[in-house]
MISE-741271 format. One line per 10 residues: number of its first residue (from 0); their letters; for each residue x, y, z of C-alpha. Coordinates in nm, 3 decimals, always signed. Layout:
<recs>
NUM = a = X:Y:Z | ... $
</recs>
This chain:
<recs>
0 = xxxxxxxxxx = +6.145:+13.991:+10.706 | +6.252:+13.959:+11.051 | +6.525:+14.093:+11.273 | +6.655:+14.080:+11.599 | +6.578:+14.393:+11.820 | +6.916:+14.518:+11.919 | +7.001:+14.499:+11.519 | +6.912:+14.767:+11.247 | +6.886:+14.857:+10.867 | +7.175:+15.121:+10.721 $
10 = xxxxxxxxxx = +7.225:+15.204:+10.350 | +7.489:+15.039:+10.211 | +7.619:+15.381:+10.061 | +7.578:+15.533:+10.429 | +7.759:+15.235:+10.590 | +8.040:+15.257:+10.380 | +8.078:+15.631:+10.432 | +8.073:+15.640:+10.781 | +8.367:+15.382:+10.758 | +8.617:+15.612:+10.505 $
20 = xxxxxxxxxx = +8.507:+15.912:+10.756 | +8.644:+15.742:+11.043 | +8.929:+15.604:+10.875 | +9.018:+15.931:+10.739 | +9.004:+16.092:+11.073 | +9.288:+15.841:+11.147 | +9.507:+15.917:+10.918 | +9.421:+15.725:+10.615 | +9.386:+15.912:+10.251 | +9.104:+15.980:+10.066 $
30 = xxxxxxxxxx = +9.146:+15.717:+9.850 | +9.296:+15.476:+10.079 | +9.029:+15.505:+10.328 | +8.699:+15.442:+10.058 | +8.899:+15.159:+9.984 | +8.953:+15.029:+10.299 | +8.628:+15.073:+10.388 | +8.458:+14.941:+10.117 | +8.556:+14.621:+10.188 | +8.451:+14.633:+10.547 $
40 = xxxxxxxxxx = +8.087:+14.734:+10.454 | +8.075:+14.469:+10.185 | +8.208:+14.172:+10.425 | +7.901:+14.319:+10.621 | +7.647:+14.353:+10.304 | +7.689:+13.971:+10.205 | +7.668:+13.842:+10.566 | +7.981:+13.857:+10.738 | +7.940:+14.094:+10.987 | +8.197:+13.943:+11.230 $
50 = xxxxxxxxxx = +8.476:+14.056:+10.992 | +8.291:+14.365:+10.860 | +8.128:+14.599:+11.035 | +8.184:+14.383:+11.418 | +8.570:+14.375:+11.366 | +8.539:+14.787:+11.270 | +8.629:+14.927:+11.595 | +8.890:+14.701:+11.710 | +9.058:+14.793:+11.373 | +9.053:+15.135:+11.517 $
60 = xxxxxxxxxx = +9.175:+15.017:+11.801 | +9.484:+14.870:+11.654 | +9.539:+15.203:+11.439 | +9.560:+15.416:+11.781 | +9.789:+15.148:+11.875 | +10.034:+15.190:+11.630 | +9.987:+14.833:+11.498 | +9.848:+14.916:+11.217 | +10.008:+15.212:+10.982 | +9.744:+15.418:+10.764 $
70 = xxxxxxxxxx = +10.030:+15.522:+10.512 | +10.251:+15.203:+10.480 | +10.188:+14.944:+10.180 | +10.345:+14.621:+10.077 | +10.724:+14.634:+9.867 | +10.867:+14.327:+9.682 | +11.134:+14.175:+9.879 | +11.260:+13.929:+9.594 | +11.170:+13.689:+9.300 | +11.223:+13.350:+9.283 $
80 = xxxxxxxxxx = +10.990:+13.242:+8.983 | +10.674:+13.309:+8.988 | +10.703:+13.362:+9.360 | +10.746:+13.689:+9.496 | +10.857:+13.759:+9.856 | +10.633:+14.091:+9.976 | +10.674:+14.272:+10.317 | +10.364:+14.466:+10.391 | +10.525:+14.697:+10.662 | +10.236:+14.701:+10.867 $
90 = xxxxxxxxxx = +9.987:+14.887:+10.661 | +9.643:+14.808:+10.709 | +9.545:+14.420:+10.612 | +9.280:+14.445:+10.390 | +9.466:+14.675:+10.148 | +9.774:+14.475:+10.149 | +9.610:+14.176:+10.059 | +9.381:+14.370:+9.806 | +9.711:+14.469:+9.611 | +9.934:+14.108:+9.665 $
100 = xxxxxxxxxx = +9.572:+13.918:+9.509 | +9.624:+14.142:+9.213 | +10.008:+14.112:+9.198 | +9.956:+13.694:+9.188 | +9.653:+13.706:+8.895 | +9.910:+13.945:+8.704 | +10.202:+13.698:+8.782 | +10.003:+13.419:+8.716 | +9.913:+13.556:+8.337 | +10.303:+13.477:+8.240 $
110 = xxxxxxxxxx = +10.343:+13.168:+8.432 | +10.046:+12.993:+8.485 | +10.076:+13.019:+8.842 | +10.149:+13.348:+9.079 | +10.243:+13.324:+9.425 | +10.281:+13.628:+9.679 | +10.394:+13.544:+10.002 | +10.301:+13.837:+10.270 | +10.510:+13.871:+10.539 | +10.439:+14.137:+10.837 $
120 = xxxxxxxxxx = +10.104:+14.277:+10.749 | +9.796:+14.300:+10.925 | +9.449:+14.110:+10.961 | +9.280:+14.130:+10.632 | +8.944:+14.045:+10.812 | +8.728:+13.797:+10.555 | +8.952:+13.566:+10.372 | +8.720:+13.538:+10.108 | +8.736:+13.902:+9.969 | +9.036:+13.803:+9.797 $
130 = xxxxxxxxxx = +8.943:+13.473:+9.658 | +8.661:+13.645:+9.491 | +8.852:+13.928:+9.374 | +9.045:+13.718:+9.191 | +8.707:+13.516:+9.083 | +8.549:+13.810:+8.977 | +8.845:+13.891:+8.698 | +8.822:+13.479:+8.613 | +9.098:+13.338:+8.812 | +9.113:+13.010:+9.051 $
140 = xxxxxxxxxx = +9.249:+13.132:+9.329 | +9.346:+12.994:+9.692 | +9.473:+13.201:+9.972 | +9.554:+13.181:+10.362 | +9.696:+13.327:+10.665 | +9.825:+13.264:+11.007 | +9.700:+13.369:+11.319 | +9.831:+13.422:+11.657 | +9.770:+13.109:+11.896 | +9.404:+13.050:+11.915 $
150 = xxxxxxxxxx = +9.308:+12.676:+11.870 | +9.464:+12.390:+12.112 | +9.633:+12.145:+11.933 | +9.417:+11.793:+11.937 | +9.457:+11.625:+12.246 | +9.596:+11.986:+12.402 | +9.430:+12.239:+12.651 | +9.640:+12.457:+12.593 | +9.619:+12.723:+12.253 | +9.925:+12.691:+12.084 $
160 = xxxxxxxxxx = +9.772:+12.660:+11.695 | +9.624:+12.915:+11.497 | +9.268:+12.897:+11.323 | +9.472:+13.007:+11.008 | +9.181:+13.085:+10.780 | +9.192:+13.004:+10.408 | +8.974:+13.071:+10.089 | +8.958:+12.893:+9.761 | +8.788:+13.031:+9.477 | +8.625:+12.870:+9.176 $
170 = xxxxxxxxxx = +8.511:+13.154:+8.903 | +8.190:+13.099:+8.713 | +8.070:+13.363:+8.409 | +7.693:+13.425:+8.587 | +7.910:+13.619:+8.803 | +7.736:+13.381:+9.094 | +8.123:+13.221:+9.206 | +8.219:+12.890:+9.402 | +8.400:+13.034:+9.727 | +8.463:+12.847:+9.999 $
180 = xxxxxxxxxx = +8.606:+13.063:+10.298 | +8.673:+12.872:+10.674 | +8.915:+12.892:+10.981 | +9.066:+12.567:+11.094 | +8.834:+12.629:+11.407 | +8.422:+12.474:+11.390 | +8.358:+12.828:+11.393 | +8.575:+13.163:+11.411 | +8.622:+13.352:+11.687 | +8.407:+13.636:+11.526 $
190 = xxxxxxxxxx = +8.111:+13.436:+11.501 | +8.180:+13.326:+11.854 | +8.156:+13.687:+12.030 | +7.847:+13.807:+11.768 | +7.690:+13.457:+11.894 | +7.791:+13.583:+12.238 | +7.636:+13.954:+12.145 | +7.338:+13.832:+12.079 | +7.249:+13.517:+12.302 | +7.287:+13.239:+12.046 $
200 = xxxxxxxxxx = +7.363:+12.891:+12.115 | +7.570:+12.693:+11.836 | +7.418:+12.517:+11.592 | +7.689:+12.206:+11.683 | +7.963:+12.183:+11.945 | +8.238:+12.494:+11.863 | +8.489:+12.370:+12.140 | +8.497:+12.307:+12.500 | +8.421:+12.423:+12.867 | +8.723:+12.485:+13.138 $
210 = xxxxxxxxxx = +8.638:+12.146:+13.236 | +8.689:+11.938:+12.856 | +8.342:+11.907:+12.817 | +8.228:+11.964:+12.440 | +7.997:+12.269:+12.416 | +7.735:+12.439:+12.190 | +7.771:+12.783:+12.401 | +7.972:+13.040:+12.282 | +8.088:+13.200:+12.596 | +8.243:+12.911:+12.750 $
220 = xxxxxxxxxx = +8.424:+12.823:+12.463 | +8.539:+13.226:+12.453 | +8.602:+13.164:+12.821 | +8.826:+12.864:+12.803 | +8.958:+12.958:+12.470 | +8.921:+12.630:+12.371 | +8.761:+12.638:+12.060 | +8.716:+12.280:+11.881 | +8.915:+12.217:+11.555 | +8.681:+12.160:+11.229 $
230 = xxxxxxxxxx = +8.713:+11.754:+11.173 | +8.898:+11.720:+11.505 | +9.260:+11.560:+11.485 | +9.272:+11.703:+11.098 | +9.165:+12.026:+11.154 | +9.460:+12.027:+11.391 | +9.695:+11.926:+11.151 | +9.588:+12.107:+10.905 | +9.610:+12.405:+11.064 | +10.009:+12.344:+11.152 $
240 = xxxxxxxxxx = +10.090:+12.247:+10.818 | +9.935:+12.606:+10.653 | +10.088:+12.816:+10.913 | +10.447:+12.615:+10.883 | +10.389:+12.685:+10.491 | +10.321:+13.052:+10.534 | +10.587:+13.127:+10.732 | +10.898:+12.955:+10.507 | +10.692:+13.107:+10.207 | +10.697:+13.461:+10.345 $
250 = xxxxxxxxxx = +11.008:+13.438:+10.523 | +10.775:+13.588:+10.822 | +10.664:+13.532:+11.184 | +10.491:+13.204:+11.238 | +10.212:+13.146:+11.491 | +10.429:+13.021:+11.765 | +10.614:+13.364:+11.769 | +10.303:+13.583:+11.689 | +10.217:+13.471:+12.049 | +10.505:+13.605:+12.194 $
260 = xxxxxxxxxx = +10.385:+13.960:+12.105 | +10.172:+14.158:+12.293 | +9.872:+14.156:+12.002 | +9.813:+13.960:+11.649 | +10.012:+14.174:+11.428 | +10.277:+14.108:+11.202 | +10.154:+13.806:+11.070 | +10.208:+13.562:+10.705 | +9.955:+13.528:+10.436 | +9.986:+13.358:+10.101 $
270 = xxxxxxxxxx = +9.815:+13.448:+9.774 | +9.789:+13.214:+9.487 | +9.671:+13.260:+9.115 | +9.611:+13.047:+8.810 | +9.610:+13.168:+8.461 | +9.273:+13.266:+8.323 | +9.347:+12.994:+8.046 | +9.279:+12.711:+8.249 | +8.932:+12.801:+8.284 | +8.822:+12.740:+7.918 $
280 = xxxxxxxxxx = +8.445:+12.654:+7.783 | +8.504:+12.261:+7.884 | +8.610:+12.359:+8.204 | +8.333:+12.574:+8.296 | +8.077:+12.371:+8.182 | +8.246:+12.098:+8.386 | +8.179:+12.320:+8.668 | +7.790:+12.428:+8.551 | +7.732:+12.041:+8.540 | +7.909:+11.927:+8.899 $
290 = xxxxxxxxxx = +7.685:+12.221:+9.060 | +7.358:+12.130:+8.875 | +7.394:+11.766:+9.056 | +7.495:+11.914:+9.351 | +7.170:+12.140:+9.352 | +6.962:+11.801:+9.278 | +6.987:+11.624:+9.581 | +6.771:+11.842:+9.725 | +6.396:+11.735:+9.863 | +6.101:+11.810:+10.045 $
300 = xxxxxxxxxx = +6.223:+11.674:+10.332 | +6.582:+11.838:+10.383 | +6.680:+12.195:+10.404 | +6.823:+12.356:+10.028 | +7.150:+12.210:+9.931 | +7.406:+12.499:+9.851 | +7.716:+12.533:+9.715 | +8.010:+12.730:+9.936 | +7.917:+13.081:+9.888 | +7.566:+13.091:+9.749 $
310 = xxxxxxxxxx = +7.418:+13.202:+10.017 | +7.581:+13.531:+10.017 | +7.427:+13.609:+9.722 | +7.044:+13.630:+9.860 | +7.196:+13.805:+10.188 | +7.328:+14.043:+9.906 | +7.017:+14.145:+9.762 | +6.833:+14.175:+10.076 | +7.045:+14.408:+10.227 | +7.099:+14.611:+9.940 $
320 = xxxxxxxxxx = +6.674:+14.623:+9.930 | +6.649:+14.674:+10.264 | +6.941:+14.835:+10.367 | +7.262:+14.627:+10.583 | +7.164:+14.436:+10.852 | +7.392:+14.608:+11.143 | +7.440:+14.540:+11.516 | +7.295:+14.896:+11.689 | +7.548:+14.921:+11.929 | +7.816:+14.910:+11.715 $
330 = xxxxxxxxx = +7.708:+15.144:+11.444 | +7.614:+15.379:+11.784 | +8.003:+15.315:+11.874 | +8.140:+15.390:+11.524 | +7.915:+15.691:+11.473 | +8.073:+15.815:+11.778 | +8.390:+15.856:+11.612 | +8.271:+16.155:+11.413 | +8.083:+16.337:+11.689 $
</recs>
């Protein structure tokens, strides 16, 4: 099984370790911080590096900062329904969103649908960590957030959207769960800079040079910081209409005034749940047989057709084998944290 050279194999116990010791060293509890970090290292284990174990010390970074607080979690702000307004007070992102997923499946189990709406929290790094919490206890599930301005609107140079990120999860009882997880962009700005890391060109266009020239190379898209919207004009669109939604939701900042800050922080995410009883025996075989003729399209002549988030599950079981795939340098620069 190969690997690039500047990339090596940790333990998935170590990994996750050496995350709650740093985060502990910062401030964070016990409890808080093997929780915290947990989710880093598994965003890592199945694959996702760029918001796992890549996004680790800039984390830090916004910590030291201030930006983030190790102590603060979300409060209820008000009810209206089976919405719920939450203010996450700048704790860290991951564990708000960890706790307002859970407060919308427990909604959602009195009236059919739960909706948290997250205002001023943090980046909660993989999108899809809480669409398949909510999968793994049974629940549909769809959630998003805003971001500061990174995407040019179509037929703009100039960033003024968000790649707004959102996940929508489809629960299956082999444990083996439908979860689609994308940013409005071809391709997030964390695959972009590991791309960058390591040499890569895209596998399609991501966005465009200084000069509007579509490009496959990741630093002159990180250069111009004009990465390409996914389906072009509706990407675009797309993109203002979820972060326009998560800000009257929340009540919170929306993308247009998350770039008048200094840093992404602050920002509006939106959690929704729907009852467990929806997904009854007709329903899920519904779902066994769309997948089964999804899966046989596939011929010698093509590459494996895959559902969203299948994948994961064979990156899963290699790395637990052979230990997580991690980039040297940065597992060198996050060991340093404990010397």
């Amino acid at each position: 099984m190969g690997q690039k050279e500047d990339t090596i194999r940790i333990p998935f116990h170590d990994l996750r370790l050496t995350l709650a010791r740093c985060l502990m060293s910062r401030g964070f509890s016990e409890s808080r911080a093997n929780q915290c970090a947990h989710i880093f290292a598994e965003n890592s284990l199945v694959g996702v590096a760029s918001h796992g174990l890549n996004r680790f010390p800039r984390f830090l970074e916004w910590i030291d900062r201030s930006w983030v607080n190790p102590a603060a979690g979300p409060e209820r702000i008000s009810t209206h329904g089976g919405i719920e307004r939450w203010d996450g007070n700048l704790g860290p992102g991951p564990l708000n969103a960890q706790q307002c997923m859970g407060r919308a499946m427990t909604l959602s189990e009195s009236t059919g649908i739960g909706c948290v709406a997250l205002r001023n929290t943090n980046h909660w790094m993989r999108a899809g960590t809480y669409a398949w919490q909510a999968a793994e206890a049974g629940f549909l599930a769809i959630c998003f957030t805003n971001t500061e301005p990174n995407l040019p609107p179509w037929g703009s140079d100039v960033p003024k959207l968000g790649n707004n990120p959102i996940a929508i999860s489809i629960p299956r009882k082999n444990g083996r769960h439908v979860l689609y997880d994308g940013a409005m962009s071809q391709f997030s700005y964390g695959t972009l800079e590991s791309a960058v890391a390591h040499q890569e060109t895209l596998p399609v266009p991501g966005g465009f040079t200084k000069e509007g020239e579509l490009t496959s190379d990741p630093a002159e898209i990180m250069s111009s910081q004009r990465a390409l919207p996914m389906g072009f004009w509706k990407g675009s669109g797309l993109s203002l209409l979820l972060d326009l939604l998560a800000t009257v939701l929340t009540s919170g900042k929306s993308t247009h005034q998350l770039g008048q800050q200094e840093a992404e922080y602050g920002v509006s995410q939106v959690f929704l749940a729907f009852s467990r009883s929806l997904v009854d025996a007709k329903s899920l075989q519904a779902i066994e047989d769309t997948l089964a003729d999804l899966h046989s399209t596939q011929n010698a002549e093509c590459r494996s057709v895959t559902y969203p988030g299948e994948r994961q599950f064979q990156c899963r079981t290699d790395n637990l084998k052979h230990g997580v795939a991690v980039d040297a340098k940065i597992w060198n620069q996050v060991s340093k944290q404990l010397i």
